[in-house]
C-alpha positions in Angstrom: 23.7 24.8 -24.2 24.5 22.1 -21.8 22.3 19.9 -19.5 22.4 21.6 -16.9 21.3 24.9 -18.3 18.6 22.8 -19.7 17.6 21.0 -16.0 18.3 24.7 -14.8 15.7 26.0 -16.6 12.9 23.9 -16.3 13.4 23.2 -12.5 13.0 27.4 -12.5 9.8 27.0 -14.7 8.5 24.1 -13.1 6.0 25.8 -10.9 4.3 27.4 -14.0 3.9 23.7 -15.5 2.3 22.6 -13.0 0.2 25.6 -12.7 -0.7 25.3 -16.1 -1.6 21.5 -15.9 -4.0 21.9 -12.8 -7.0 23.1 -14.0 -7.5 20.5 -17.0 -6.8 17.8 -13.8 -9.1 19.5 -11.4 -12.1 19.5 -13.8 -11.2 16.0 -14.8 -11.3 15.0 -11.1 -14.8 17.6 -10.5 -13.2 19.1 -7.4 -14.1 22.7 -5.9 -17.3 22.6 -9.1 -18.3 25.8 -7.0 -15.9 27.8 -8.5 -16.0 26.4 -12.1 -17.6 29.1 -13.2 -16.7 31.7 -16.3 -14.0 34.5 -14.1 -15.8 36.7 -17.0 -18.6 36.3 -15.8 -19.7 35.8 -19.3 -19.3 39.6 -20.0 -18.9 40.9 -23.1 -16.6 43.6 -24.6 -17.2 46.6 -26.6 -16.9 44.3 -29.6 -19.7 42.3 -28.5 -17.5 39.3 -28.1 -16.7 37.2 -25.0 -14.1 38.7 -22.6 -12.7 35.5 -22.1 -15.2 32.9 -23.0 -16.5 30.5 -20.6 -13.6 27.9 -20.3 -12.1 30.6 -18.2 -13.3 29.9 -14.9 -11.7 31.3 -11.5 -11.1 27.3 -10.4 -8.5 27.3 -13.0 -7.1 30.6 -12.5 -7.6 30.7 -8.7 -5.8 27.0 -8.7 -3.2 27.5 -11.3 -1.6 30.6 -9.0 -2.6 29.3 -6.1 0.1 26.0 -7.3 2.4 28.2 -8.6 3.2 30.0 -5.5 3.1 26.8 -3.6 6.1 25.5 -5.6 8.1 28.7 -5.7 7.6 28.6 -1.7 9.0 24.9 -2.0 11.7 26.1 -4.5 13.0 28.0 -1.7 12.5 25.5 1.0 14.5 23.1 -1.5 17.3 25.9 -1.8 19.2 25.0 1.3 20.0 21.8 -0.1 23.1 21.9 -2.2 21.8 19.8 -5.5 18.7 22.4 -5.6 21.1 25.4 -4.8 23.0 24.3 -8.0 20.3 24.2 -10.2 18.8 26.8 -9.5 18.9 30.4 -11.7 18.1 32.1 -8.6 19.3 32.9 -5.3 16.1 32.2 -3.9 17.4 33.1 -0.1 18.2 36.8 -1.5 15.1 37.9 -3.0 11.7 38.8 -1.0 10.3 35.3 -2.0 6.7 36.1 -1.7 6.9 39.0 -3.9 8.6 36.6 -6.6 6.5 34.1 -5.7 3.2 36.5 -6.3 4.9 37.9 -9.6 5.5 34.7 -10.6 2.4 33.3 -10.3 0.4 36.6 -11.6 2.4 36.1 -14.6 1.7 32.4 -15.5 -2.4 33.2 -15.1 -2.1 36.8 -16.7 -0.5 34.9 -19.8 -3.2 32.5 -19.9 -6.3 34.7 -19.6 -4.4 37.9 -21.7 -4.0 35.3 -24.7 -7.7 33.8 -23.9 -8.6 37.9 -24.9 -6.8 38.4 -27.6 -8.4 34.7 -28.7 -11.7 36.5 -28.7 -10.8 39.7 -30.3 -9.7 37.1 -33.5 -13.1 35.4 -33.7 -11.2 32.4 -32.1 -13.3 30.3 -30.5 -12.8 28.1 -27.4 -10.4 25.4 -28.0 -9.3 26.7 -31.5 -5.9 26.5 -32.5 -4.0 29.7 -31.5 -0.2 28.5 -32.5 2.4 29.5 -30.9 0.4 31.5 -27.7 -1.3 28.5 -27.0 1.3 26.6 -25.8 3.6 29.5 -24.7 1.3 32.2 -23.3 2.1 31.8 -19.5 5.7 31.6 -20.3 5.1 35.1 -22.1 3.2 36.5 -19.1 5.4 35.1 -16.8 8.8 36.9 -18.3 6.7 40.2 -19.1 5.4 40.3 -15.3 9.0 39.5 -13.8 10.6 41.8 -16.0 8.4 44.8 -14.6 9.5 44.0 -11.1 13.0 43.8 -12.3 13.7 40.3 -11.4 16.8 39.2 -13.8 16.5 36.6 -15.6 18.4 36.4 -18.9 17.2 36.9 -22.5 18.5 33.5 -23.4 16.2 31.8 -20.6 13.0 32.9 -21.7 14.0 31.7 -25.4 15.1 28.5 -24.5 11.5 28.1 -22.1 9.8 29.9 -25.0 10.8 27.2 -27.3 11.1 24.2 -25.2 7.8 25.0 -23.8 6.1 25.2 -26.9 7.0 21.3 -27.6 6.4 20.3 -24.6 2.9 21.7 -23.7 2.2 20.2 -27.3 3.3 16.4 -25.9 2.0 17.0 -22.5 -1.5 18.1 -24.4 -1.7 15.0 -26.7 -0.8 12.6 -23.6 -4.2 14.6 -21.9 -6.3 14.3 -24.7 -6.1 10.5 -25.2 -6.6 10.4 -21.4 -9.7 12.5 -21.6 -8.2 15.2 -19.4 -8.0 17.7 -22.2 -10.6 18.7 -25.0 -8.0 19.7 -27.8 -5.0 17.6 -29.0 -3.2 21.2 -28.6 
């Protein structure tokens, strides 16, 4: 592995970080509070249990795709230019960008809120420890959603994001919890 695989790879991923770090920020903020409400809508399942519990709303979920799509759209904007061309795992001026664009984005939030239900079929509660999905769930449903539309992207990328991620999200989540912008230290 070499650096630039490593600055390859996040640069790719970046979008979903972000996506992943906007809702915590927007409810810190107390922007768009009209849609903070549960996407669930506080249903429950044939199990009696939450679908996806409350801290689920459709701000974060609405937000996190809506960045992630923004950035691939940049990603592609920043493609013409030759230090983003190579870094970049894609050819991002050969593929229908929106359609990666949606995927991608589907995929970070579908990792998020398909973890949040498996959470609650485990008598998890909110903000309990749910190692390693926490931390790596949208890179999960990320990979799982590109891989049904067939965009390639090696084996040994997800791994390294997998893994990478995983520390990361766990530094990024400390740093937010002694600001006050997360709840949980994970």
């Amino acid at each position: 592995m070499n650096f630039e695989f490593v600055i390859s790879c996040l640069y790719f991923f970046l979008p979903a970080y972000f996506a992943n770090m906007s809702p915590p920020i927007l409810k810190r903020l107390g922007v768009f509070n009209f849609l903070a409400f549960p996407i669930d809508r506080n249903l429950k399942f044939f199990d009696k249990k939450p679908l996806l519990g409350s801290h689920k709303t459709l701000r974060g979920a609405l937000f996190g795709f809506l960045v992630s799509f923004l950035l691939v759209l940049l990603q592609r904007i920043l493609f013409e230019i030759e230090f983003f061309k190579k870094i970049s795992l894609i050819d991002y001026a050969k593929i229908n960008i929106f359609l990666f664009a949606t995927v991608f984005s589907f995929g970070v939030v579908f990792g998020d809120l398909f973890f949040a239900f498996i959470k609650r079929r485990l008598n998890l509660k909110e903000g309990a420890p749910f190692l390693p999905f926490d931390q790596t769930n949208y890179v999960l449903g990320c990979a799982f959603s590109l891989y049904l539309f067939k965009f390639p992207i090696k084996f040994e990328i997800w791994l390294f994001l997998f893994f990478v991620t995983f520390f990361l999200h766990i530094i990024v989540n400390r740093l937010g919890f002694y600001l006050k912008i997360h709840s949980a230290k994970w």
